[in-house]
C-alpha positions in Angstrom: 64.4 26.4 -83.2 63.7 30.2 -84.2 61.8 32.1 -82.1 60.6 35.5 -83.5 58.6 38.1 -80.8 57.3 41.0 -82.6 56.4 43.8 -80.4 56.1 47.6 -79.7 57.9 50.0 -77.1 56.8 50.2 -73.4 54.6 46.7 -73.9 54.5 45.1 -71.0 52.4 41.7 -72.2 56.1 41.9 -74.2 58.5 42.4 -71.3 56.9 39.4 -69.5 57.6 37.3 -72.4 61.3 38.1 -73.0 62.0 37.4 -69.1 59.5 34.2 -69.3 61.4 32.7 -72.6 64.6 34.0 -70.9 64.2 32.3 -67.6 63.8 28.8 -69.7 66.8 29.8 -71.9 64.5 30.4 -74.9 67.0 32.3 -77.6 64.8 34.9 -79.8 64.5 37.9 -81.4 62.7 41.0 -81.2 61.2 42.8 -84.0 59.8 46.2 -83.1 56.8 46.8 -85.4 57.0 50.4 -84.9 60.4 50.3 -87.1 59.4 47.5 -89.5 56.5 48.2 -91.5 56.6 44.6 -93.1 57.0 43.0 -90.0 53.9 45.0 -89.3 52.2 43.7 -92.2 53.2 40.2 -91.4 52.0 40.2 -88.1 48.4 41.2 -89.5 48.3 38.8 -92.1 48.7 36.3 -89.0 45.3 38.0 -88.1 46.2 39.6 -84.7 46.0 43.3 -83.9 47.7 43.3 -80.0 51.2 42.6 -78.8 53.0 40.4 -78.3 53.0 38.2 -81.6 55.6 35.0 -80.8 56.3 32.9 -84.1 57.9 29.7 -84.0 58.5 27.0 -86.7 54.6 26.3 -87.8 52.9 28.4 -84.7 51.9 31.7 -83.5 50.0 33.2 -80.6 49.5 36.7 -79.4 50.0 38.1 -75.8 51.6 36.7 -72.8 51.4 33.0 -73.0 53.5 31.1 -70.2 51.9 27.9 -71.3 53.1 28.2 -74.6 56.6 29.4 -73.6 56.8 26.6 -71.1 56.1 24.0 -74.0 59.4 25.8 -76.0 61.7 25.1 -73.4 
């Protein structure tokens, strides 16, 4: 499964999602929308405007969501 988190520096909604999805041995990656302006566009096309965005094979939510991690494990 890929796991994309898009995020921004000093986030901390995004911090407590890479220890949550690291805790359940969730591999992902991070994509810093401050350095990827078509990430950035992505993201908005997915309609959010707050960090984190986590993107997985046919779903995507926005901030800190253990629920939703917890179901990826």
């Amino acid at each position: 499964m890929t796991v994309t988190v898009y995020s921004k520096p000093a986030c901390v909604q995004c911090n407590a999602t890479y220890r949550a999805l690291d805790q359940r041995g969730v591999d992902y990656t991070v994509i810093d929308l401050s350095e990827d302006t078509e990430a950035f566009e992505h993201v908005q096309s997915l309609g959010y405007r707050q960090v984190p965005v986590v993107e997985t094979k046919g779903e995507h939510w926005a901030g800190f969501r253990p629920d939703k991690i917890a179901a990826l494990a």
